[in-house]
Structure formats: structure tokens, C-alpha cells
N, C-alpha and C positions, 0 to 999 in steps of 0.2 A: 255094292258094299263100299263103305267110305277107306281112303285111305289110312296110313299112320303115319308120323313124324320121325327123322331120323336127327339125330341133333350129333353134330359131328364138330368138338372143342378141343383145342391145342396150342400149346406154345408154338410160335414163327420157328419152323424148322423140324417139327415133328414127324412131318411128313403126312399130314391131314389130306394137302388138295391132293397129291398123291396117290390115296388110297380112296380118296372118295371119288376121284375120276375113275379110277376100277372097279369100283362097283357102279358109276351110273354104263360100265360098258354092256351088263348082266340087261337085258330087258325083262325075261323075265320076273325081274324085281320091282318091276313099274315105277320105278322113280323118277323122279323130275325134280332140278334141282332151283329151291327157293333164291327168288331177285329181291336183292335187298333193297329200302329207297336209300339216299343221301341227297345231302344240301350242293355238295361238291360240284364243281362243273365236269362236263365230260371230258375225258382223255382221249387224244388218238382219234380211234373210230371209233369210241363206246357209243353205243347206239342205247334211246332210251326204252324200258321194256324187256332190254335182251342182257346187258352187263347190269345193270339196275335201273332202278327206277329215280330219276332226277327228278327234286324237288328245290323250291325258292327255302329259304331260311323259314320266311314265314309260312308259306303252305306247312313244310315241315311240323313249326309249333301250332299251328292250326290243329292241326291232325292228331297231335302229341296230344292237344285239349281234348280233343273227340274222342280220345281213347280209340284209336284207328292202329295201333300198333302191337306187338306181340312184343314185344321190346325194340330200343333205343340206344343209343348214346350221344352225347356230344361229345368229340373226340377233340376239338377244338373249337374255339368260340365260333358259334355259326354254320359247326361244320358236323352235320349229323349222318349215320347212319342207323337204321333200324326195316325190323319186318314188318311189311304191312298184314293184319288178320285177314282186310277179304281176300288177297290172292291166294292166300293159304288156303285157307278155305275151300277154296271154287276148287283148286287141285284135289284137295280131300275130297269134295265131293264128285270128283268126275273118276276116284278110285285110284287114284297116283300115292305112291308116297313121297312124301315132300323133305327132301335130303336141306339139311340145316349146315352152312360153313360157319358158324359165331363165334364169339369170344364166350369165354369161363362165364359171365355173367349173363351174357345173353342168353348164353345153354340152359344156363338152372332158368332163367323167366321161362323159356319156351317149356322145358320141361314141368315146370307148376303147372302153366295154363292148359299141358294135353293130358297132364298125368298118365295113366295106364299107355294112353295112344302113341305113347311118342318113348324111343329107346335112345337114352343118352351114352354116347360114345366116347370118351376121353383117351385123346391119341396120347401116347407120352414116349418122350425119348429115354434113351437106356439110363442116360444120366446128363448132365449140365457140359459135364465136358466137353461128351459126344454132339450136346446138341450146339454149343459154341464150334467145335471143329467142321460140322455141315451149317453153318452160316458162313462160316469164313470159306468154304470150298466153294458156294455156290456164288461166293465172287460179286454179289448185289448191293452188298450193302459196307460203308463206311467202319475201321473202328470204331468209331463213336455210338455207331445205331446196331453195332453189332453187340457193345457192352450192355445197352438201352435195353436190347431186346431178351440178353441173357437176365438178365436183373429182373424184366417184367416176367422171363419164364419160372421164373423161381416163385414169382406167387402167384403163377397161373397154376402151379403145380399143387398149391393148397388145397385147390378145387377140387381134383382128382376123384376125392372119396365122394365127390354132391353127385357123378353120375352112377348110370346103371351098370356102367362096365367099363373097365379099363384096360387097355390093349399095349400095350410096350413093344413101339417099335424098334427094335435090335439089326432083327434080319428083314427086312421090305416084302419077300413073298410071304411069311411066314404072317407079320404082320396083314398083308392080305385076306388070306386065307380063313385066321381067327375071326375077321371084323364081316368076312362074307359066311361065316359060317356062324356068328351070333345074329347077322341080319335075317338071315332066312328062318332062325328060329323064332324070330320077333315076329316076322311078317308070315308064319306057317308058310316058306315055300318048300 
């Protein structure tokens, strides 16, 4: 039986990787979660394959031509990320469900292209305030990128009603709990 698609979208600070590292803990939910490609050079130890898939600028619009992707973006001149279909794919077909980290825009593409097969998740924080006071606690990032990030959550947050469900993270188990207990209904576990 082929797998479904989980599509997992939120403002920087919502607490998305969070909750989606908690449910890939469930095995029973057979998920495996999607490697994005990008143009970017590797960081650190990113290994390619396992943090993503690294590509040349041009491979990249190669591919972009070929219609090789599920969605995209240029996030800066040259500097792309997106999903490629056959990995998808080959996971769906080997029965995994294939867990989706993307941006508001990426979600709805992925979302058009599985329709039925794929459940869109929209993490949201309780409010702007709260989500400015857990950027600034988590200590990462600059005033400047911290104003940057509020401002884009504000029209990430337009998005909200394009998915299948919206989850309001307030209390962190709670919010667990809700997003493992809509996933199991999507996936009959």
C-alpha cells in the first residue's frame, strides 16, 4: 500500500521541528522524513543525501526545467531550495509516509499535487507576541533577524486557513498530542 504525505508549515519559532521530531519518534506511523535539494554549499558535516540533497545552481535550473520538483524557491540569487518528486515518490511507494518541514508556499504546492494523499498541518503560535518572546529566549538569532522573522510570520500566518488543520501551539504537550492524534486519523492508525 503506498504511503501519504504529511506537510508540516510554520512561522520560525512555532515550534514545527519540535513537534515533528515527536512524531517521527512513533514508528508505528512509518514516517520518514523528506531531504530537501539546495544550490547552497554544505555546512559543518552536512553530508549529501542525509541533511539534503546538494546541487550546482545549474543542475538545480536544469531540473527546475524538467519539472523534477514538487516545489521550489530561490531564496537568494542562485541560492535554491526545493523537493525533488522521484524521492518522494520511491518513499510512497516503498509505504512510508513522507513528513514535509516547508514554507506556507511550499505546503499549498505539495498539498495541490497529492490532494486527498497528503494532510496539511499549520503549526501556529498563540500570538506574534509570544512568538517574538521564543525567538528572542532561544538566543540565535540578531535583533535585526529577529524583527525580519516577526514581520515574515505575520504573513505566514495568512496562509493558515490554505491548510487541512490548524494546531495552536500555546502548551507544547498539548500541541503534541492534538497533531499525533489528527495524524493517526489521516493515516487510519
Amino acid at each position: 500500500m503506498k504511503g501519504k504525505c504529511l506537510i508540516f508549515s510554520a512561522p520560525s519559532g512555532s515550534g514545527k521541528s519540535t513537534i515533528v521530531n515527536r512524531l517521527l519518534e512513533h514508528p508505528e506511523l512509518r514516517m520518514v522524513f523528506s531531504i530537501s535539494a539546495t544550490s547552497r554549499a554544505p555546512r559543518g558535516l552536512e553530508q549529501n543525501g542525509v541533511e539534503y540533497f546538494f546541487l550546482s545552481a545549474d543542475e538545480f535550473r536544469r531540473r527546475i526545467a524538467a519539472g523534477e520538483f514538487l516545489e521550489y524557491e530561490e531564496v537568494y540569487p542562485d541560492c535554491f531550495y526545493g523537493t525533488l518528486k522521484e524521492q518522494v515518490e520511491k518513499n510512497l511507494d516503498e509505504g512510508m509516509n513522507v513528513v514535509f518541514d516547508v514554507d506556507v508556499k511550499g505546503g499549498c504546492n505539495i498539498k495541490e499535487y497529492f490532494g486527498e494523499r497528503a494532510l496539511s498541518i499549520f503549526i501556529q503560535p498563540p500570538s506574534i507576541a509570544e512568538l517574538e518572546r521564543r525567538l528572542v529566549k532561544r538566543g540565535t538569532d540578531a535583533p535585526e533577524m529577529i524583527s525580519k522573522r516577526v514581520a515574515k510570520a505575520s504573513y505566514e500566518l495568512t496562509f493558515a486557513p490554505f491548510f487541512d488543520t490548524v494546531i495552536i501551539n500555546d502548551e507544547l504537550e498539548t500541541a503534541v498530542e492534538e497533531t499525533l492524534t489528527r495524524v493517526k486519523e489521516f493515516l487510519n492508525v
